[in-house]
C-alpha positions in Angstrom: -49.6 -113.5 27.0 -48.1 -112.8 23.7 -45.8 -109.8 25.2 -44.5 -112.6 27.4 -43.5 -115.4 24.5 -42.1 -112.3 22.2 -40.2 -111.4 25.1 -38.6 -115.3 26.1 -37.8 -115.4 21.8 -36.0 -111.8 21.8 -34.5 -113.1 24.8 -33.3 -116.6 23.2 -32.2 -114.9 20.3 -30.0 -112.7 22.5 -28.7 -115.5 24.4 -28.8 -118.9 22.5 -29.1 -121.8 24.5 -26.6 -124.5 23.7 -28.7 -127.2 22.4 -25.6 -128.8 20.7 -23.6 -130.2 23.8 -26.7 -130.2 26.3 -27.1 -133.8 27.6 -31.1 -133.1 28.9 -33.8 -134.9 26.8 -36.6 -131.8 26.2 -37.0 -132.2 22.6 -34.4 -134.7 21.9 -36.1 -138.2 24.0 -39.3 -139.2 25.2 -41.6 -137.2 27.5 -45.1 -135.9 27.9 -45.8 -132.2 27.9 -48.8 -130.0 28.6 -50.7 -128.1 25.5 -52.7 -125.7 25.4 -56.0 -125.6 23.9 -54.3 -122.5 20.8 -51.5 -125.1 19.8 -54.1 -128.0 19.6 -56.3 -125.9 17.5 -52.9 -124.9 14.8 -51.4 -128.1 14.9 -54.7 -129.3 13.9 -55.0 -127.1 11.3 -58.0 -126.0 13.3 -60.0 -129.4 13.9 -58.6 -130.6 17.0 -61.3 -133.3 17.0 -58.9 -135.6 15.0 -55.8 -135.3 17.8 -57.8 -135.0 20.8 -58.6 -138.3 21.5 -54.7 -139.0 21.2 -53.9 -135.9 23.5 -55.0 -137.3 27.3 -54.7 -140.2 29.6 -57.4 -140.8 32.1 -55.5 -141.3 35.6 -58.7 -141.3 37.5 -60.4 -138.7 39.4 -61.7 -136.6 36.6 -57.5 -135.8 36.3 -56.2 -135.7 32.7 -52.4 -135.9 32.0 -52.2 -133.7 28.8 -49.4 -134.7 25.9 -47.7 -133.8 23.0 -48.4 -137.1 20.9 -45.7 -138.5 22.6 -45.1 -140.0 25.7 -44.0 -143.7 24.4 -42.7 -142.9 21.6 -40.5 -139.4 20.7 -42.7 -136.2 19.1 -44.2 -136.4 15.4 -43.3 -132.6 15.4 -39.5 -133.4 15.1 -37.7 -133.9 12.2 -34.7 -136.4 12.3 -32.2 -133.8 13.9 -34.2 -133.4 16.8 -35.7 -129.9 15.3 -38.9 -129.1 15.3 -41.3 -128.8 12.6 -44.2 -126.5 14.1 -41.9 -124.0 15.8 -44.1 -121.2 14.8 -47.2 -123.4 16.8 -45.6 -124.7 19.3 -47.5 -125.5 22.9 -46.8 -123.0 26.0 -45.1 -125.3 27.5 -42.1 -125.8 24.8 -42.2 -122.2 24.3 -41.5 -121.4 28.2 -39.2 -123.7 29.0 -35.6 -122.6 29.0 -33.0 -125.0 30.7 -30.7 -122.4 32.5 -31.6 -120.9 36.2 -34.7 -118.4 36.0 -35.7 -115.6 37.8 -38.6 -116.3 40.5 -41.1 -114.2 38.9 -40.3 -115.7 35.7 -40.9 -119.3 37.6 -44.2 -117.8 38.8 -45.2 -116.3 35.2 -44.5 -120.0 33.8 -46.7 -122.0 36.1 -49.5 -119.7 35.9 -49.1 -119.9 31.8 -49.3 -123.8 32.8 -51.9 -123.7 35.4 -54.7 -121.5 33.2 -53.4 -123.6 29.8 -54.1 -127.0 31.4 -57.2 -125.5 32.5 -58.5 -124.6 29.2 -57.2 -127.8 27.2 -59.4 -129.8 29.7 -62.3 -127.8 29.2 -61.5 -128.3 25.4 -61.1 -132.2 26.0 -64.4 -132.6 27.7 -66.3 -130.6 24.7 -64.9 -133.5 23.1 -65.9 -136.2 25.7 -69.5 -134.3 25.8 -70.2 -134.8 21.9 -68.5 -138.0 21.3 -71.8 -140.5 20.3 -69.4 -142.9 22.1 -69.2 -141.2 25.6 -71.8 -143.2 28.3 -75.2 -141.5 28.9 -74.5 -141.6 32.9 -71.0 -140.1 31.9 -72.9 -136.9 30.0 -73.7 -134.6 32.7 -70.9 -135.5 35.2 -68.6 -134.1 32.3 -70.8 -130.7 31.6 -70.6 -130.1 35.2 -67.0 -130.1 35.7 -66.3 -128.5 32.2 -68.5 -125.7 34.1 -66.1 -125.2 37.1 -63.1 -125.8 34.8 -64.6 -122.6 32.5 -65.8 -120.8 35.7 -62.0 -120.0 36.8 -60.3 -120.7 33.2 -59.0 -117.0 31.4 -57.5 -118.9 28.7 -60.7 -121.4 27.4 -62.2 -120.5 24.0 -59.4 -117.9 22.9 -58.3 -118.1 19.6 -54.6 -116.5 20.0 -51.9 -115.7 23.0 -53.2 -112.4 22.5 -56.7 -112.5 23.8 -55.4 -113.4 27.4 -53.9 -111.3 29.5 -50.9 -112.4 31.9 -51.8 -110.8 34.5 -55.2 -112.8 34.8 -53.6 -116.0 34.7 -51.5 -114.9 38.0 -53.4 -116.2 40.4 -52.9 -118.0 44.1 -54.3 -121.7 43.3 -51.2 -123.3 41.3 -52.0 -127.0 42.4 -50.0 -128.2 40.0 -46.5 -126.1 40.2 -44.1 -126.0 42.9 -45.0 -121.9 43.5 -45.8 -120.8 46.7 -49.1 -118.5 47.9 -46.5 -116.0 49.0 -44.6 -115.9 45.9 -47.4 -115.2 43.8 -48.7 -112.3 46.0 -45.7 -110.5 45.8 -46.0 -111.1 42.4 -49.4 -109.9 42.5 -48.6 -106.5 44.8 -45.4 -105.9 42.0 -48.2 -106.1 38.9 -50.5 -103.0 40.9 -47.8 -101.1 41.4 -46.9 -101.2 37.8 -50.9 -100.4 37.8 -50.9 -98.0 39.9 -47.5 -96.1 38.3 -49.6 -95.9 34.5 -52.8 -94.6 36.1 -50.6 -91.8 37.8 -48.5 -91.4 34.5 -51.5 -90.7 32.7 -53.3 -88.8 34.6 -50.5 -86.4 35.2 
């Protein structure tokens, strides 16, 4: 995962977006924005206790709408020109998202960064829920058993860095909430083994 962010800054250092004249919101107005359970930890300074309360809106259903602080208001992380001041911990999302036309595989790469980061910050969210003294008895065991399935097909819960999870595990056919297609992500899939495939034979030759 790590390869992949160095890779979209070397890239935006190579070909700077022009932030100055774009009229889209991103960092600029209000929106909500997925985290990822690495950024809550470092822009928590690693007690992610204190914001996670602030981080998720119940819609029903046992589904959470993760955001940045912000939603109503524009994001604490920005200074008064719009930059921001965590650039260094910034969430998956802000990191991925680049407003000119992408490449499909990168389209696929970014919702399966999503897909396994919203995974893992829900997991993380209902630790929370779990060991709040405030959380219902009746609510307790509901909450352990979907943090369960969430962790039973999450790569990305309980790392401590982009590093720890590989890219290649977070492709995977179940993207519920991107606009990817099953067939798009096995071709994705089949280009990833034959990149497997070509190492194995490089080293064994």
């Amino acid at each position: 995962m790590q390869d992949f962010f160095d890779a979209i800054d070397e890239f935006l250092i190579e070909n700077p977006l022009p932030c100055g004249t774009c009229k889209q919101h991103c960092c600029k107005g209000r929106f909500k924005i997925h985290m990822d359970s690495i950024s809550a930890q470092r822009l928590s300074k690693g007690k992610p206790e204190r914001i996670m309360p602030k981080l998720f809106v119940d819609t029903g259903e046992n589904k959470l709408e993760i955001f940045l602080i912000a939603g109503h208001k524009k994001c604490r992380y920005l200074d008064g020109l719009s930059r921001c001041l965590s650039y260094n911990a910034r969430t998956a999302s802000c990191r991925t998202y680049i407003c000119i036309p992408q490449s499909a595989c990168y389209k696929i790469l970014d919702a399966a960064v999503a897909a396994e980061m919203h995974h893992a910050m829900r997991a993380e969210y209902l630790d929370w829920v779990i060991n709040n003294p405030a959380t219902p008895p009746a609510a307790i065991e509901p909450a352990k058993a979907l943090r369960q399935e969430i962790i039973n097909t999450s790569t990305a819960y309980g790392r401590g860095s982009y590093s720890e999870i590989l890219i290649k595990d977070c492709v995977r056919a179940d993207f519920t909430h991107s606009n990817v297609s099953p067939e798009q992500v096995r071709l994705f899939q089949d280009i990833v083994n034959q990149e497997e495939n070509q190492v194995k034979l490089s080293a064994g030759a």
